[in-house]
C-alpha positions in Angstrom: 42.7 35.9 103.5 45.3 38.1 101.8 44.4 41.7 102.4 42.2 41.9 105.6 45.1 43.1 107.4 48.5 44.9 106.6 51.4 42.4 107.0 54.2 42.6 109.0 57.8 42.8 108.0 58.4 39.0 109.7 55.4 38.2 107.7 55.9 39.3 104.5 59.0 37.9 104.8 57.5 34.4 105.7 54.8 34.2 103.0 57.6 35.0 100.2 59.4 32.1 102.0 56.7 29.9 101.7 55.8 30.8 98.2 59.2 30.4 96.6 59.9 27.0 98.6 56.2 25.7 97.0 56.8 27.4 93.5 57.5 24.9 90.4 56.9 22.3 93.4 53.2 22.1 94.8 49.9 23.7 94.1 48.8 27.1 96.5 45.4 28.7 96.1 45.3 32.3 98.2 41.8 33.9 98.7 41.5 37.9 98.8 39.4 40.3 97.5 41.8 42.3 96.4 43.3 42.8 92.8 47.4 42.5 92.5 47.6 46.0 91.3 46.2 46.5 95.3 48.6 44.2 96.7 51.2 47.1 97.5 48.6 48.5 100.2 48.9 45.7 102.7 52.3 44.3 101.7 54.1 48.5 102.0 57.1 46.8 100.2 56.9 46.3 96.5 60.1 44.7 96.6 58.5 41.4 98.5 55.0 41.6 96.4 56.9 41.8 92.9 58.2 38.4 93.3 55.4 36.6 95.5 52.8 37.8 93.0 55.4 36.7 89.8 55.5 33.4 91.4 52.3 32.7 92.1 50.8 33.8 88.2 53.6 32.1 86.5 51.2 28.6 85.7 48.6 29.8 87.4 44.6 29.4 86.6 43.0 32.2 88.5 39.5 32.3 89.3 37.4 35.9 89.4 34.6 35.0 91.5 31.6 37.7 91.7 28.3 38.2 93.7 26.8 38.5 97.2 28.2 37.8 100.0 26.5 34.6 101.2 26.8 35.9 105.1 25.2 39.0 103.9 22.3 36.7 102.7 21.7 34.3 105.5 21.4 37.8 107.9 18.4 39.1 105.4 16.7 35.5 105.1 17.0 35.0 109.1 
């Protein structure tokens, strides 16, 4: 999941890699819970999340999914 953890140099480097190789190619789906107007806090180089997030809108369907967490349920029901 994008966002739990600042990335590296190596991998920042590495997902841009991967992204451009897939783009106009194959499908990618990336979970976080972070906005891309946040992505600059765990990539610290807008010069890598500029084209990673470009890529990955251009023909993109994104999916805004709300509500409880269901881990955060099963601990109240149990």
């Amino acid at each position: 999941e994008l966002g739990y953890l600042p990335m590296s140099r190596q991998a920042r480097y590495n997902l841009f890699q991967l992204v451009n190789a897939l783009y106009e190619y194959r499908s990618v789906i990336i979970t976080t819970n972070k906005e891309f107007t946040a992505w600059g806090e765990f990539f610290h180089d807008d010069n890598v999340v500029v084209p990673i997030v470009d890529r990955l809108i251009h023909h993109s369907h994104i999916f805004i999914m709300g509500g409880e967490s269901y881990r955060l349920r099963q601990k109240r029901q149990g």
